[in-house]
C-alpha positions, 0 to 999 in steps of 0.5 A: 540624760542626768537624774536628780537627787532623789534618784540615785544611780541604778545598775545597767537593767533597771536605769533602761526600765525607768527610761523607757518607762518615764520617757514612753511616747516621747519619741526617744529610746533607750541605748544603753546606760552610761557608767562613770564608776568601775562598777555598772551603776548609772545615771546618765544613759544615751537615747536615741530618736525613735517612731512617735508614740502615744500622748501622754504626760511625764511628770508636768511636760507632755510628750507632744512637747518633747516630740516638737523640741526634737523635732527642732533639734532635727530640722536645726532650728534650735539656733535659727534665730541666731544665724539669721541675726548674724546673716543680716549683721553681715548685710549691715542690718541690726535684728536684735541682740543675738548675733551680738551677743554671740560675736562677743563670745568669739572675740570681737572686741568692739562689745568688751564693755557690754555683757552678754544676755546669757539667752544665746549658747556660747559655741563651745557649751554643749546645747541643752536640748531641754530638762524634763521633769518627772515624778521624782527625778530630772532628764537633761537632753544633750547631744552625745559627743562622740570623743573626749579629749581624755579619748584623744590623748589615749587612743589617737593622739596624732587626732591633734596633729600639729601645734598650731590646731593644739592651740586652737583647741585649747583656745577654745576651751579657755573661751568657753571658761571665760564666759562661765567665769563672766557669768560668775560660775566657776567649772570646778570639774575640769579634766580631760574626760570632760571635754567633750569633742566632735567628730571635727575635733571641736571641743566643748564643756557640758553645763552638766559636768559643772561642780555646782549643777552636780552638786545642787543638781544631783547630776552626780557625786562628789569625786573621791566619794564611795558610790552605792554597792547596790541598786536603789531601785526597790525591783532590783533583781540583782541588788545584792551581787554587789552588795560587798564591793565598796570602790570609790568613785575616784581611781586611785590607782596606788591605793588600789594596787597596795590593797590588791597586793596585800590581799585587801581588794579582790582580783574581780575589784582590780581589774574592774579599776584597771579596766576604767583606767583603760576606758573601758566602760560598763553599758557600751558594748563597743568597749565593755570591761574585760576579765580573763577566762580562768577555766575552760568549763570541762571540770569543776575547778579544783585547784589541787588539779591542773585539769581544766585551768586556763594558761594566763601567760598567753591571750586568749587569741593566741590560745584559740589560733595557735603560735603556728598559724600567728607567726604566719600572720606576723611574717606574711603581713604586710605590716607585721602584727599578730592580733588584729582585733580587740581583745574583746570586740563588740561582737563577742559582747554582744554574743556573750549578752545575747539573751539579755539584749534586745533584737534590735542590737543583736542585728546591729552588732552580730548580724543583720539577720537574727537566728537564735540557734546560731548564738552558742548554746553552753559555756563550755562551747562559747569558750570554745568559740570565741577568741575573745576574752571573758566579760565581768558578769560571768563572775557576777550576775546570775541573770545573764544565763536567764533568756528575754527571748523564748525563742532562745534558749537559756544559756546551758550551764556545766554539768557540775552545777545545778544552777546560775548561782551555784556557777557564779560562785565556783566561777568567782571562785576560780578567778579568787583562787590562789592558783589565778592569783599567782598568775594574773599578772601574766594577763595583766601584762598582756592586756594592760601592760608592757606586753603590748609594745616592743620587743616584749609584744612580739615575744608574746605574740601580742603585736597589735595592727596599728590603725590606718590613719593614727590621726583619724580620732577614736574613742576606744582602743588600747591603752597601756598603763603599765612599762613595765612587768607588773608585780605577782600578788602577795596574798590572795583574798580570803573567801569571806571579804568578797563573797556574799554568803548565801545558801548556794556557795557550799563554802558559805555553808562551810562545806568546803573550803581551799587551802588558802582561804583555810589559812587566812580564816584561821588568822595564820597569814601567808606571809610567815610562809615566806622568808622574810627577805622574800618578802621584803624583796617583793614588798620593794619590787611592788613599791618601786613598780608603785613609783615608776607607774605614778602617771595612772594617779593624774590630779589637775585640781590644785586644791586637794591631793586625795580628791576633788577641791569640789567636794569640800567647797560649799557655797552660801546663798549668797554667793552663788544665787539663780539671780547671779547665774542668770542675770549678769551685772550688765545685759545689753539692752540697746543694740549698738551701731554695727560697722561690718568693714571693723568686724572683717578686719578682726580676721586679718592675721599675721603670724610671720613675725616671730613670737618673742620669749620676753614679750611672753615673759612681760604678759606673765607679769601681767597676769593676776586672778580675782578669784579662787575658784576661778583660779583653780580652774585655770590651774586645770587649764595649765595641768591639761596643756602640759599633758597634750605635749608630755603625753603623761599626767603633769601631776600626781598627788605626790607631785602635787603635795611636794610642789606645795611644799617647797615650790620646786615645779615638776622637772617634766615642765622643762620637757615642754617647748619654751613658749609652752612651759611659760603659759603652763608655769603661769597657770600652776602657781602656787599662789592663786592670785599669780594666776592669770584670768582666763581673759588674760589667756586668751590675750596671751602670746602664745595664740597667734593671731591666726587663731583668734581669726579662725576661731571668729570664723568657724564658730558660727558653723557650730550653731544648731540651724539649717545648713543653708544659713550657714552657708550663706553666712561664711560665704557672705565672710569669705567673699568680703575678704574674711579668708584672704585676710586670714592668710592661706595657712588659716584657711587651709584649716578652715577649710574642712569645717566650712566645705563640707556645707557644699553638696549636690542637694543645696538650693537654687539660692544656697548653690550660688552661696556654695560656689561663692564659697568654692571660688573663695577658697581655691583663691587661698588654698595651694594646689595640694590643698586644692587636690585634697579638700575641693576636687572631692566635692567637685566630683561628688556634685558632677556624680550626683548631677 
């Protein structure tokens, strides 16, 4: 879902009531928001299907329409007409231009004279299920992708799991550019968190994430812009808890830090940016940001006493369960480890947020059965609970005490308050102080940092279970920015420059105040307190950690090194029209004779013959682009390549601003295989017009031939329609010799993509197209494949019968 200019982006609560109220009896609900700021601000949110509701309208379009184009989403007819095109194409029967307009997008070359009509889906754009408009603001309906490449790479590398499936990816990736840059679009936008992934890894790009739909869409700002430090919506009863906060949209790591380390940015303002480093995302309660206990709520804190101050050098798990009881973890394990959870799992979400979630996830995420009296009833006593860390919002949003549900009680607060906001203040207080501001390195190391692997982790008691399957995909998971011991603050930051002053803060009021905020106030820094070489000692320390961390500042735009090309470029009319976007230079406006025998010889491959170094070479000679910004995306194509393999950003804006300045490529270039580095050099060239078109890509060397072959055979199984169609249609491929022609090493791959459409619940007509299938492939796969893939379903089918 994305919102239209006049709708700018909401906090987490007020985006779920404009939802549900604008999309009421459409037969979709609310899940939660979707923020793309450090801060819980939206306008994207996930729905999900849900009971039909009463007819009514919503803005021009009725919910009985809505309904019916779910309804086709569900049943997969969305697509049916182009299967059913290609089915008879398969038969040597021409039924309009569909199926050739889509055998063009997957490389067939008998139509490269002849553009597409733009009406069928390129299969690695993410279908549009449809745009509703409302009284003042636009619903785009996609599905939701379960991963991003972004995902991949923090949290399942091991997901792409050979080079071979790594070019096939990124295969894909440079198709569905060409058919934008065919259309005259550029993307604009192109980084890892916006390649959309499947759960088989297939990958796609979102019209949404286009620079242009953003911009003249309003389905988003431009990148490195400052986001609204408060709700819009005029209701919002929470409007004024971030009303101080000014982080840009854009993660600029260094910047931040310095600020952070000089006193300029609040603890609670860093740690939510070292939480969007991390993944961590507002509104998913699966992977909420995470904060530190800072007290444990028996006294109100006071930090001339070490009376109820929480220990930042251990986790909070290690502080609940004891050194005791996890070196026996560790030692008894069969694989050794000390933690076995997140550090913030979706139950203590869940359980912390319980009297502001509906019941509906509380089943869901706690328990299948819903108590209230089972859910902690104080902060004192759901710190003592849970092993968890501490959530954002318990240093911001006085709400989260308040109950929707009367049969749950109000979250009890301290006795040494009289009231949410009078918490919320102490609470931030605390975390502000200087006492936490000269320990919160220690947590940082735990949470984000060097303590999180090797011999470090063990001495922290901080060994994480590893997964059971590294290569199974995920989306959530540790991420470790830092290598090594994060730098103490210099400076804490005064009360004023974070804190709204309101009638509940005594300190506000001038009531009270610590030594440190007193100190700043009266203009007295904290640094004439230190020796000046002190000083200049941990001034070197922080910049050189600045250095060595460089890798958390990714750029893969070449046109600017503090933000986004996109904000800067503007089109006119003329050069980016409707007309151009929805009308190519040439449709195809008679169906050209189809030949089947010329198609199924596209699928023979042949990768045996080695590929040579000069023939590389000779196609990077070749390689020139037409257009700028056309260039530039292919400039992000060549930054994302070089991560896959390095597992590291290839540049950063220093990087970049050097390479611009005197040509010398990053040194992390001669880190990639020789085949790779060639294809990343040819797309980072300074000179845009070196550059090749994202065409010239896929004609590259670098793809063999069983990746051209495999991609033709697989992308039609990505069609929104009936699995049976799809069935049909790689069985009719596979017993015309399509596999056979691929060779055994594609069709193995192939394999997990088409096998699964063969169940026990097919059809009398769609179980002979399944055994078809099934005799096809135990032709080509060897016998440990065989095992594997085949006997499975074989299995699954006598059970079910």
């Amino acid at each position: 879902m994305a919102r239209s200019p006049e709708a700018a982006a909401m906090c987490l609560e007020c985006l779920e009531r404009r939802v549900r109220s604008d999309l009421a009896g459409s037969g979709l609900s609310f899940v939660h928001g979707l923020s793309d700021s450090p801060l819980p601000f939206a306008s994207s949110a996930v729905v999900q299907v849900a009971s039909d509701g009463p007819e009514q309208c919503i803005g021009r379009v009725s919910t009985s329409e809505i309904r019916e184009l779910i309804a086709s989403y569900i049943n997969l007819s969305i697509e049916q007409n182009v299967i059913s095109s290609l089915n008879m194409l398969c038969g040597n029967k021409v039924s309009g231009s569909a199926g050739l307009d889509f055998l063009s997008f997957v490389g067939f070359s008998a139509y490269d004279d002849i553009h597409p009509s733009g009406l069928v889906r390129h299969p690695n754009i993410l279908p549009v299920l449809g745009v509703i408009e409302s009284s003042d603001c636009w619903y785009m309906l996609q599905q939701k992708a379960p991963y991003t490449l972004e995902n991949i790479m923090h949290y399942s590398p091991e997901a792409l799991c050979s080079d071979w499936h790594i070019r096939f990816f990124i295969y894909q990736i440079i198709s569905a550019m060409a058919h934008l840059h065919d259309f005259g679009v550029h993307h604009g936008n192109l980084k890892p968190s916006t390649v959309l992934m499947s759960d088989s890894l297939w990958p796609y790009l979102s019209i949404s994430d286009i620079w242009h739909v953003k911009q003249n869409c309003g389905f988003g700002e431009p990148e490195g812009s400052t986001p609204n430090s408060c709700c819009v919506a005029e209701d919002c009863s929470s409007r004024s808890i971030y009303a101080s906060f000014n982080l840009p949209s854009s993660l600029d790591w260094s910047s931040h830090f310095k600020r952070w380390w000089a006193g300029e940015l609040s603890n609670y303002e860093y740690l939510l940016v070292l939480n969007k480093l991390a993944g961590r995302r507002w509104g998913d309660p699966a992977f909420h940001p995470v904060m530190p206990w800072v007290i444990d709520f028996t006294v109100r804190p006071d930090e001339n006493s070490d009376i109820g101050w929480r220990d930042l050098t251990k986790s909070k798990w290690r502080l609940a369960k004891g050194d005791e009881q996890l070196d026996f973890t560790y030692s008894s394990s069969d694989v050794p480890h000390h933690v076995s959870d997140e550090c913030l799992s979706e139950l203590a979400v869940c359980s912390y947020k319980a009297r502001r979630l509906s019941k509906t996830i509380l089943r869901s995420a706690v328990r299948s059965v819903y108590e209230p009296n089972e859910y902690p009833s104080s902060m004192q006593r759901l710190y003592q609970w849970t092993p968890d860390e501490c959530i954002p919002d318990f240093y911001s949003d006085p709400w989260i005490f308040v109950s929707l549900h009367s049969e749950m009680s109000d979250l009890v607060l301290p006795s040494w308050v009289t009231s949410s906001e009078e918490f919320i203040c102490l609470h931030r207080n605390a975390l502000e102080s200087d006492r936490v501001s000269q320990q919160l390195h220690h947590w940082i190391d735990i949470t984000f940092g060097y303590k999180l692997a090797g011999e470090a982790s063990i001495e922290a008691k901080n060994v994480m279970l590893p997964p059971n399957d590294p290569s199974r995909p995920k989306s959530i998971g540790r991420r470790q920015l830092f290598t090594k011991p994060h730098p103490k603050r210099s400076i804490s930051t005064p009360h004023s420059a974070y804190h709204n002053k309101v009638q509940s803060c005594a300190r506000c009021q001038g009531k009270g105040s610590d030594s440190t905020t007193d100190v700043m106030l009266n203009g007295c820094n904290p640094r004439n307190m230190l020796s000046q070489v002190d000083y200049l000692e941990e001034f070197e320390q922080a910049t050189l950690f600045m250095e060595l961390e460089h890798h958390l500042n990714p750029i893969y735009s070449y046109a600017d090194t503090s933000a986004s090309y996109c904000s800067s470029v503007k089109y006119s009319n003329s050069e980016f029209s409707d007309q151009e976007i929805l009308q190519p230079d040439s449709v195809l406006s008679v169906v050209p004779d189809f030949d089947f025998g010329s198609y199924l010889e596209c699928f023979e491959s042949d990768d045996s013959s080695p590929m040579g170094y000069q023939e590389l070479l000779r196609w990077k000679q070749m390689s020139y682009s037409v257009t700028e910004h056309h260039a530039n995306d292919i400039f992000s194509i060549g930054c994302m390549l070089a991560e896959i393999y390095l597992r590291r950003p290839l540049f950063d804006a220093l990087l970049l601003a050097a390479y611009k300045e005197t040509g010398m490529l990053p040194g992390a270039l001669h880190e990639l295989p020789v085949h790779v580095a060639v294809l990343v050099e040819s797309c980072i060239q300074r000179e845009w017009k070196r550059r090749p078109l994202s065409r010239q890509l896929l004609e590259s060397p670098y793809f063999p031939p069983s990746v051209r072959s495999a991609y033709m055979f697989l992308a039609p199984l990505q069609l929104l329609c009936t699995s049976g169609d799809r069935l049909k249609y790689v069985a009719k491929l596979a017993s015309e010799g399509a596999l056979k022609a691929m060779g055994k090493f594609a069709a193995e791959v192939c394999a997990p993509y088409c096998l699964p459409l063969v169940s026990s619940s097919l059809s009398d007509v769609d179980t002979e197209s399944g055994l078809s299938l099934l005799k096809e492939f135990l032709k080509c796969l060897s016998v440990q494949a065989t095992k594997e893939l085949i006997l499975p379903i074989i299995q699954n089918i006598l059970q079910a019968g």
